[in-house]
Structure formats: C-alpha cells, structure tokens
N, CA, C, O and CB atoms as a CASP TS submission, in Angstrom:
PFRMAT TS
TARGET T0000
AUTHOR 0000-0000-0000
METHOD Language model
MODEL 1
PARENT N/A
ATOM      1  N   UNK     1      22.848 -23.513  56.573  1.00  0.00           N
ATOM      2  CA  UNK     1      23.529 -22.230  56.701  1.00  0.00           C
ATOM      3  C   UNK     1      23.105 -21.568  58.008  1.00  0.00           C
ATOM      4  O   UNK     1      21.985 -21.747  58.487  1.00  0.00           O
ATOM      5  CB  UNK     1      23.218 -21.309  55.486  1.00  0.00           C
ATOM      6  N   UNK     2      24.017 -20.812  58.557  1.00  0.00           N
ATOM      7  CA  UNK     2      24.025 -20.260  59.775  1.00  0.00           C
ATOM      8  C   UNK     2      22.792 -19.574  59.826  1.00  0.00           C
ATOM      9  O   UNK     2      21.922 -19.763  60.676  1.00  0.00           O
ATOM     10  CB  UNK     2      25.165 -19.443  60.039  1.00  0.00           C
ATOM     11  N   UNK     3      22.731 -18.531  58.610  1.00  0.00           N
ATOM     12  CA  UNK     3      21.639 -17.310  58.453  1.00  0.00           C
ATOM     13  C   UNK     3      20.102 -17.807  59.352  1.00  0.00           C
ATOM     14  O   UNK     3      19.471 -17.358  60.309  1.00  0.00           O
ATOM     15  CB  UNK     3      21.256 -17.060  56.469  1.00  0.00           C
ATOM     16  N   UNK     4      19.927 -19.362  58.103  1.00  0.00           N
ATOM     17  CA  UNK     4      18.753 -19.714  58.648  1.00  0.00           C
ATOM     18  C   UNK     4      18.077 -20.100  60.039  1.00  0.00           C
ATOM     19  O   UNK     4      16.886 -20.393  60.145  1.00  0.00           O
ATOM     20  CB  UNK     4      18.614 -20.442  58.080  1.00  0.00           C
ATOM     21  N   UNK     5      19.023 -20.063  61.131  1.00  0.00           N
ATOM     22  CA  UNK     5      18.894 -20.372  62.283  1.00  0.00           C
ATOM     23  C   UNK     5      18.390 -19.103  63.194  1.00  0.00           C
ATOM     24  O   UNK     5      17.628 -19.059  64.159  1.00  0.00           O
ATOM     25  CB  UNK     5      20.110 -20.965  62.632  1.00  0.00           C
ATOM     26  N   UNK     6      19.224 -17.952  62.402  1.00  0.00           N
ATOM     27  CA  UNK     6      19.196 -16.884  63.229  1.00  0.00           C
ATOM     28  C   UNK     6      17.802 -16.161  62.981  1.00  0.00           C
ATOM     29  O   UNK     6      17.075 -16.441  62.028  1.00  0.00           O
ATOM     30  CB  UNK     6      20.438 -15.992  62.978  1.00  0.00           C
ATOM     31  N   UNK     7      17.453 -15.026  64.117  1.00  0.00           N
ATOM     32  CA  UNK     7      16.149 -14.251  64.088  1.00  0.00           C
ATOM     33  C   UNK     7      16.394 -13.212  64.568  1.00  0.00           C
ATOM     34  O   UNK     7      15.805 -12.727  65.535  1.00  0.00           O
ATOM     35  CB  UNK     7      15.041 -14.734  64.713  1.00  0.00           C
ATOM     36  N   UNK     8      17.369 -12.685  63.915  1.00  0.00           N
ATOM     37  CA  UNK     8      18.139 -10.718  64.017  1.00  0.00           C
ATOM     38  C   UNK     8      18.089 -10.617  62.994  1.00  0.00           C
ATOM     39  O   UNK     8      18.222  -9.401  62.860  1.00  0.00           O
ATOM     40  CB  UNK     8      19.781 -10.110  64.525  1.00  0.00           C
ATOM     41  N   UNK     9      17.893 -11.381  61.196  1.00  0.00           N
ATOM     42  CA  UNK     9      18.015 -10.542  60.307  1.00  0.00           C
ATOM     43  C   UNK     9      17.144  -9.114  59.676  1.00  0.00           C
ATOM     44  O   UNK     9      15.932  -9.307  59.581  1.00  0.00           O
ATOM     45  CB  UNK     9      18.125 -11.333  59.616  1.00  0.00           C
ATOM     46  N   UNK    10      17.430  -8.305  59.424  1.00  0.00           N
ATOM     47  CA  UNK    10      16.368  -7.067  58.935  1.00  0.00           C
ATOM     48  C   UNK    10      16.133  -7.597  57.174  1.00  0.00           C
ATOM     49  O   UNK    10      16.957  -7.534  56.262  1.00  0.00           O
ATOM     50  CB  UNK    10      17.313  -5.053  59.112  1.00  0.00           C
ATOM     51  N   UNK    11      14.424  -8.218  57.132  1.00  0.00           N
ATOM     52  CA  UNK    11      14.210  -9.257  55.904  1.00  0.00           C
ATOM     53  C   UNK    11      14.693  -8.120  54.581  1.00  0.00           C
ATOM     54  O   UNK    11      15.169  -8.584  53.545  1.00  0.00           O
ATOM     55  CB  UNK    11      12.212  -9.950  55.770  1.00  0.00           C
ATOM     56  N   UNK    12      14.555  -7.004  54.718  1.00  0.00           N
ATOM     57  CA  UNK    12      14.611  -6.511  53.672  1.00  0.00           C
ATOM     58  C   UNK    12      15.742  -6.496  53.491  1.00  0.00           C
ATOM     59  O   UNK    12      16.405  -6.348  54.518  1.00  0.00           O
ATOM     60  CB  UNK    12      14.075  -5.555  53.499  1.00  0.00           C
ATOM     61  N   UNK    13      16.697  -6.662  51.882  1.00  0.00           N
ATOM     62  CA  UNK    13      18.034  -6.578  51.545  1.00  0.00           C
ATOM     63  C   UNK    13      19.098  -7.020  51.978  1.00  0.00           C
ATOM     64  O   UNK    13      20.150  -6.406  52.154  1.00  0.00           O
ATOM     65  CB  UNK    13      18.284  -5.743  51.516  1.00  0.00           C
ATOM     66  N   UNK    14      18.838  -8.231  52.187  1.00  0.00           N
ATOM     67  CA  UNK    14      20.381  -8.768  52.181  1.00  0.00           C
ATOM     68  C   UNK    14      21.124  -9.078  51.240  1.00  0.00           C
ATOM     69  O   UNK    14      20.666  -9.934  50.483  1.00  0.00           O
ATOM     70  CB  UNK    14      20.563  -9.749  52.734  1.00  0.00           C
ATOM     71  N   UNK    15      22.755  -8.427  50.871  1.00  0.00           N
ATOM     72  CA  UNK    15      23.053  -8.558  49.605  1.00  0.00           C
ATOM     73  C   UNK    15      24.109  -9.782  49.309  1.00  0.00           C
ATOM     74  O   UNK    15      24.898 -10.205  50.154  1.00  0.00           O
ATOM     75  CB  UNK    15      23.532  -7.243  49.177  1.00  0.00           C
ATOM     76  N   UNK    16      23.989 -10.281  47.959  1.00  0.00           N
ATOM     77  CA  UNK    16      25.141 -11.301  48.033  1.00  0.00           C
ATOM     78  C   UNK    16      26.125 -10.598  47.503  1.00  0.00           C
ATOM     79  O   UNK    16      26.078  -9.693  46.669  1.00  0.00           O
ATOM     80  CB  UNK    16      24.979 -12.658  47.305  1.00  0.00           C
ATOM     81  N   UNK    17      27.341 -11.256  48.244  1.00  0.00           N
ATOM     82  CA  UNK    17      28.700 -10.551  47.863  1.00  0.00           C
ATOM     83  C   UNK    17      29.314 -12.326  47.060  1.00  0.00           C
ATOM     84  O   UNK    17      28.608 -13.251  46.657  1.00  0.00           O
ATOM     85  CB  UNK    17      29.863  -9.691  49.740  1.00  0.00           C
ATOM     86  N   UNK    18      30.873 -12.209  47.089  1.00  0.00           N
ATOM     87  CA  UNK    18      31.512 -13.282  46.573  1.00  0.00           C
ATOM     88  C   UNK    18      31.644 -14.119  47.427  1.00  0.00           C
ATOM     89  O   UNK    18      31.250 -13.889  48.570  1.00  0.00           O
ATOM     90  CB  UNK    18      32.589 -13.082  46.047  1.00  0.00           C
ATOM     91  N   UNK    19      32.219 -15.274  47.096  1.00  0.00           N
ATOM     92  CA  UNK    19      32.785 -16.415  47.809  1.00  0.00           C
ATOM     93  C   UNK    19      31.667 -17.345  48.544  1.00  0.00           C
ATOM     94  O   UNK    19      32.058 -18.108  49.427  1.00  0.00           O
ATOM     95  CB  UNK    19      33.813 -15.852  48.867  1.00  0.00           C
ATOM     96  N   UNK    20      30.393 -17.303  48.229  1.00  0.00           N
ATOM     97  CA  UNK    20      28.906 -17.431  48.724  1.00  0.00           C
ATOM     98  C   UNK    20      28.762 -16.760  49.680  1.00  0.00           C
ATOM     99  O   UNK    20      27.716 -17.222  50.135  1.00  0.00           O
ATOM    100  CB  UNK    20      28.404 -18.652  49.080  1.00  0.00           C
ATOM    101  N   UNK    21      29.114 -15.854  50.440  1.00  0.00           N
ATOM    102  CA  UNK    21      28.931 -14.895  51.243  1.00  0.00           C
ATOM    103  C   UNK    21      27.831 -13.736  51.082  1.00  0.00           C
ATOM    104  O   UNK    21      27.742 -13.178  49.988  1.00  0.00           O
ATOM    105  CB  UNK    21      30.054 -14.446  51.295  1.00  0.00           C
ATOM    106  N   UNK    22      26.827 -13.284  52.351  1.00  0.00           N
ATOM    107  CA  UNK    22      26.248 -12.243  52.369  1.00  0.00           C
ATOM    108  C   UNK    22      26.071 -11.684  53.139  1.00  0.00           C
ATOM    109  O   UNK    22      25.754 -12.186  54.218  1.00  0.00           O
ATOM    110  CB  UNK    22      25.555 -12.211  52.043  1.00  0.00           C
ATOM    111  N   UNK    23      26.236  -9.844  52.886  1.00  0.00           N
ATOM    112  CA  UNK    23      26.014  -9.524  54.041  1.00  0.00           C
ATOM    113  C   UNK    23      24.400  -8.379  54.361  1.00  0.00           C
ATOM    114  O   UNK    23      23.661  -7.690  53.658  1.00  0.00           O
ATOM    115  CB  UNK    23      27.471  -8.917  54.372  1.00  0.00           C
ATOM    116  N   UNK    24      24.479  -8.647  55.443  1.00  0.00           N
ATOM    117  CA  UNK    24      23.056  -8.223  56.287  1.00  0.00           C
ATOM    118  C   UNK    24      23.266  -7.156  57.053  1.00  0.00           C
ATOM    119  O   UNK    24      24.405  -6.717  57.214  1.00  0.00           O
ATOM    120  CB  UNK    24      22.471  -9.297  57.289  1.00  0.00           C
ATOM    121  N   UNK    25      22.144  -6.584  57.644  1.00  0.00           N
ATOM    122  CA  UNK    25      21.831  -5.538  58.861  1.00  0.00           C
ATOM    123  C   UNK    25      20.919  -6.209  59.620  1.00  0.00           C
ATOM    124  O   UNK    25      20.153  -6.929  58.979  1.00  0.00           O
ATOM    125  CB  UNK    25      21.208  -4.074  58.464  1.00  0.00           C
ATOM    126  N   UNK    26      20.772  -6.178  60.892  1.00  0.00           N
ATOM    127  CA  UNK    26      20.528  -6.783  62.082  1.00  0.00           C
ATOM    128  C   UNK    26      19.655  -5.573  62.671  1.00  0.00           C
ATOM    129  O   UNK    26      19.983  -4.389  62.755  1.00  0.00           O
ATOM    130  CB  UNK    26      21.908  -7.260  62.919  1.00  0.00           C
ATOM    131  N   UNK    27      18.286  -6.275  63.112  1.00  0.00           N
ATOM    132  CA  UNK    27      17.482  -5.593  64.039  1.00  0.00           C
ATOM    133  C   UNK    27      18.111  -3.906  64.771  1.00  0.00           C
ATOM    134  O   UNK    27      17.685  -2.751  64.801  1.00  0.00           O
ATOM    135  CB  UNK    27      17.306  -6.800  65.211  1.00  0.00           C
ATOM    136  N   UNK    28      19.152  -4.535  65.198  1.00  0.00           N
ATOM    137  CA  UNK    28      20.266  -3.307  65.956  1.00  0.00           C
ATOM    138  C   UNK    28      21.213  -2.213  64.997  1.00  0.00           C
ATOM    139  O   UNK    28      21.727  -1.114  65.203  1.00  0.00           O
ATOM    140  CB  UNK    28      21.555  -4.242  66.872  1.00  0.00           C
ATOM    141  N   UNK    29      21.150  -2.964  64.082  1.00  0.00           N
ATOM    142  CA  UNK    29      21.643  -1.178  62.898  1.00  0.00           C
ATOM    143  C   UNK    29      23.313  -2.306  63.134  1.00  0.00           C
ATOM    144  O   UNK    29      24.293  -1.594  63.351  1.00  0.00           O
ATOM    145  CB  UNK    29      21.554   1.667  64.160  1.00  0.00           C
ATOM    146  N   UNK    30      23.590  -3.656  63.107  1.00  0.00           N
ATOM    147  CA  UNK    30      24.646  -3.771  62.504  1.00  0.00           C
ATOM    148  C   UNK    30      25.203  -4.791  61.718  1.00  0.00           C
ATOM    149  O   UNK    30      24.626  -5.878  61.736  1.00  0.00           O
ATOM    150  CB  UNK    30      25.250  -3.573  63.177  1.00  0.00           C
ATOM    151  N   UNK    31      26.200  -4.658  61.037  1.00  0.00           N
ATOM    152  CA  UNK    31      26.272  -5.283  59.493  1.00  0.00           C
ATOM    153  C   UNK    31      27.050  -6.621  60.010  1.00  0.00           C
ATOM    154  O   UNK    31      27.857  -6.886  60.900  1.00  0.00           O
ATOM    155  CB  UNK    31      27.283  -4.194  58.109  1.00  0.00           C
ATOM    156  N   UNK    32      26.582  -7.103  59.294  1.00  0.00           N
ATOM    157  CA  UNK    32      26.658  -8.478  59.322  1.00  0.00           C
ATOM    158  C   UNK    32      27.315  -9.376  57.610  1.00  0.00           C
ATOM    159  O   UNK    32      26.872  -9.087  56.498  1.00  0.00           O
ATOM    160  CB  UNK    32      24.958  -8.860  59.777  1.00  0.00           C
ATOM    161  N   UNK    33      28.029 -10.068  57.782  1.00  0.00           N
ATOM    162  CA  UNK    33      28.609 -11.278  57.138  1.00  0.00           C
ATOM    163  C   UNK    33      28.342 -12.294  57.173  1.00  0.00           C
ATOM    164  O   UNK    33      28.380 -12.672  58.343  1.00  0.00           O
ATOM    165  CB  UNK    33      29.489 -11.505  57.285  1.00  0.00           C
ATOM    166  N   UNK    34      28.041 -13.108  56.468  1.00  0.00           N
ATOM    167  CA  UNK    34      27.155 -15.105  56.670  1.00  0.00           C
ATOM    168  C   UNK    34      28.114 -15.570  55.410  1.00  0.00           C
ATOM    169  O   UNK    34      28.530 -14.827  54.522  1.00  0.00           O
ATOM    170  CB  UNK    34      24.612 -15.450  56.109  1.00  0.00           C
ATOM    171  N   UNK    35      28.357 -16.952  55.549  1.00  0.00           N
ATOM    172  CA  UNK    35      28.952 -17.775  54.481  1.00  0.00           C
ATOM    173  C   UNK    35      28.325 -18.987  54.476  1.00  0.00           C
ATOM    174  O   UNK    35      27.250 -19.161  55.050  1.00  0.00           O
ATOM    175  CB  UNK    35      30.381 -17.979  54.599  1.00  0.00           C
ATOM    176  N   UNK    36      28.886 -19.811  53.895  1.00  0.00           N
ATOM    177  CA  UNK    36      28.014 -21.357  54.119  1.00  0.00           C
ATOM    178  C   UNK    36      28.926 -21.999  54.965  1.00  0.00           C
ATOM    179  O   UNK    36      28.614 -23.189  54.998  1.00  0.00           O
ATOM    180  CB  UNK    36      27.703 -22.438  52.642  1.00  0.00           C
ATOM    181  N   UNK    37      30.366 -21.672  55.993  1.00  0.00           N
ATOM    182  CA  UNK    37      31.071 -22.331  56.977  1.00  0.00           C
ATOM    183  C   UNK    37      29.704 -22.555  58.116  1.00  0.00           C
ATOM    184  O   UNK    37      29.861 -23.539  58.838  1.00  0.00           O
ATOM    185  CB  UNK    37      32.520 -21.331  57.536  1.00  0.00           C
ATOM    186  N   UNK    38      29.096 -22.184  58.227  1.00  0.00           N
ATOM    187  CA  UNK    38      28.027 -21.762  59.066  1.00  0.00           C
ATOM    188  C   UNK    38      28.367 -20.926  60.111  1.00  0.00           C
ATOM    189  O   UNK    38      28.007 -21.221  61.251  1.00  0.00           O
ATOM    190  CB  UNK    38      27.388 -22.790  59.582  1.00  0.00           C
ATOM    191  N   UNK    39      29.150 -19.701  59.843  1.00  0.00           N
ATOM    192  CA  UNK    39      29.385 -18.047  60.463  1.00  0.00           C
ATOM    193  C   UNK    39      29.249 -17.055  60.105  1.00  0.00           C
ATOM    194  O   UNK    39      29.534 -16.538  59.024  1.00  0.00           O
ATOM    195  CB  UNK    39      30.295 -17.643  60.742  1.00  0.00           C
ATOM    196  N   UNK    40      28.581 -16.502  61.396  1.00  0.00           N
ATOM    197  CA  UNK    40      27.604 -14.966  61.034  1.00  0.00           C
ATOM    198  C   UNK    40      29.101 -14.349  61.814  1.00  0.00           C
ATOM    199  O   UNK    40      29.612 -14.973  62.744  1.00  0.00           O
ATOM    200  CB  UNK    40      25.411 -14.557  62.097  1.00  0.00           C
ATOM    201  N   UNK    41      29.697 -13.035  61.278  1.00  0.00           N
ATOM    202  CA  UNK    41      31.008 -11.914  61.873  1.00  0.00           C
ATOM    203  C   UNK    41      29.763 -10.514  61.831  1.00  0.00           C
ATOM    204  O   UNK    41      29.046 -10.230  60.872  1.00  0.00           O
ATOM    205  CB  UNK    41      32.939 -11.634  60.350  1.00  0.00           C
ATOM    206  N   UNK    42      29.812  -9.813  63.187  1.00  0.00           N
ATOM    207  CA  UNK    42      29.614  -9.139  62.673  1.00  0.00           C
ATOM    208  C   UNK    42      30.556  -8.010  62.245  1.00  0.00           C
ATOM    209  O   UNK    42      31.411  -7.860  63.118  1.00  0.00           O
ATOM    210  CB  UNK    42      28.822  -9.036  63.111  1.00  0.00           C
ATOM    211  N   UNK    43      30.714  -7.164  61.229  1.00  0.00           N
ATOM    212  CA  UNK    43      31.764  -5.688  60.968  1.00  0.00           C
ATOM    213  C   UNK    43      31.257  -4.881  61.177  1.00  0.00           C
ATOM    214  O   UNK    43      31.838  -3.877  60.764  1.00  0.00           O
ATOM    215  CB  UNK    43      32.332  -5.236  59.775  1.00  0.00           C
ATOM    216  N   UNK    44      30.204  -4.655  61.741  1.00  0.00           N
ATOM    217  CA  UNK    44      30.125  -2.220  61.647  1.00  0.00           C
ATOM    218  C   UNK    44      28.509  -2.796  62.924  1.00  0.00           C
ATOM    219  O   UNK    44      27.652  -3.673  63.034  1.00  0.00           O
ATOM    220  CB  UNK    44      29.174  -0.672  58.585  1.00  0.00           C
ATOM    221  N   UNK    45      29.000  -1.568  63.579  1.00  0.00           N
ATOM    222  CA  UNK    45      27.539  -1.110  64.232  1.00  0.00           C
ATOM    223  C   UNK    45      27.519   0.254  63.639  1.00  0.00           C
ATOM    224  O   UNK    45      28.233   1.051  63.030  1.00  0.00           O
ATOM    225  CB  UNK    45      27.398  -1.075  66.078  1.00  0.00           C
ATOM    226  N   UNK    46      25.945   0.058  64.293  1.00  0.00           N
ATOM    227  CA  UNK    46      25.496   2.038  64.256  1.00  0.00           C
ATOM    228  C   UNK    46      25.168   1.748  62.389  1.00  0.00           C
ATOM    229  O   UNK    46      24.924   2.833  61.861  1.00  0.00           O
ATOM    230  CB  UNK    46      27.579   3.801  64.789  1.00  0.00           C
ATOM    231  N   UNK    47      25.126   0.696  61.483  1.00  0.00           N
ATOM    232  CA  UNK    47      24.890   0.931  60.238  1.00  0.00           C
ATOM    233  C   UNK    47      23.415   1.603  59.745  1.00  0.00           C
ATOM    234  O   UNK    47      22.478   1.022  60.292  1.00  0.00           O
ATOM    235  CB  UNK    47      25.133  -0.300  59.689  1.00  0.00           C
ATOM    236  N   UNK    48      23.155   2.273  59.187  1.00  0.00           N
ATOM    237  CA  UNK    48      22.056   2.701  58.570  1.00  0.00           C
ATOM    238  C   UNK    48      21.421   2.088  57.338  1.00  0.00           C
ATOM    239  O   UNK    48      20.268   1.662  57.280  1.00  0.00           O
ATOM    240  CB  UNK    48      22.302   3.836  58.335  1.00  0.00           C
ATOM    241  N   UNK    49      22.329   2.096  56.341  1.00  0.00           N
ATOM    242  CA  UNK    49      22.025   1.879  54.858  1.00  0.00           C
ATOM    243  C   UNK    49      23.420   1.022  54.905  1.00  0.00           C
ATOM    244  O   UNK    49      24.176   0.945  55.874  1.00  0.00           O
ATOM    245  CB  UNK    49      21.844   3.417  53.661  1.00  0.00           C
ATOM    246  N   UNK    50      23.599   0.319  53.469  1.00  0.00           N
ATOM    247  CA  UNK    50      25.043   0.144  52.934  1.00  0.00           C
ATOM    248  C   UNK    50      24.964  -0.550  51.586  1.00  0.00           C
ATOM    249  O   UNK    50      24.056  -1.212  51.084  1.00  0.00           O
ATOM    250  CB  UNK    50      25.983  -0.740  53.952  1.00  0.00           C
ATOM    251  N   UNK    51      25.784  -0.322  51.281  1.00  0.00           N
ATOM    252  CA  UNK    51      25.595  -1.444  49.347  1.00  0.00           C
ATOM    253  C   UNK    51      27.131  -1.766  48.981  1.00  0.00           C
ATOM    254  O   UNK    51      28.042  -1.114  49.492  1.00  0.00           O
ATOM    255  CB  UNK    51      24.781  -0.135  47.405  1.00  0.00           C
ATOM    256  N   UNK    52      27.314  -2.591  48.259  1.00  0.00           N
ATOM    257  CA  UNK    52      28.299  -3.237  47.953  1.00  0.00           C
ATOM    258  C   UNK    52      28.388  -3.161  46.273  1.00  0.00           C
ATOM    259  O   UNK    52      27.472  -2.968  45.473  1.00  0.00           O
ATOM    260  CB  UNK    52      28.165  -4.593  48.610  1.00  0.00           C
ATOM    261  N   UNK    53      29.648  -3.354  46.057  1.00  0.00           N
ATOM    262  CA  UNK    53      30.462  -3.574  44.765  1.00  0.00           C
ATOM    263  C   UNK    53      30.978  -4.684  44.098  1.00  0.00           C
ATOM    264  O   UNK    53      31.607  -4.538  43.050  1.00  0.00           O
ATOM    265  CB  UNK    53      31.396  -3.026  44.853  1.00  0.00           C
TER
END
C-alpha cells in the first residue's frame, strides 16, 4: 500500500472509511485519501480536525 511508503502521515488517527480506503492529515494540515490501488489524493488543505460517517 501506498500509505506505507510515505513519511507525511500525522500517526495519530487515521480513519478507515469504505471501499478499503483511508483517510489522513499530513504533517501540513492536509487531508488525505489512500486505497490499496496504491494512491494517496490529496482533498482539503488548511485541515485542522475532521471525522467521518
């Protein structure tokens, strides 16, 4: 998996969403998406907090 390669994740809380997908916050305050295709997207800067449904 992509995730494991990378060294921007923020260790605390990364959440799993569906489809084996999870998403993260990055050193830099932004949110991040991983799957097992082996691709990190990122969607939002400037994130602070976030939680999912």
């Amino acid at each position: 998996m992509a995730i494991e390669e990378s060294n921007f994740i923020v260790v605390s809380n990364p959440i799993w969403i569906n489809n084996n997908e999870f998403a993260f916050r990055s050193f830099e305050d932004e949110l991040y998406i991983a799957n097992n295709e082996n691709s990190i997207e990122m969607i939002a800067e400037g994130v602070v907090d976030f939680k999912t449904r």
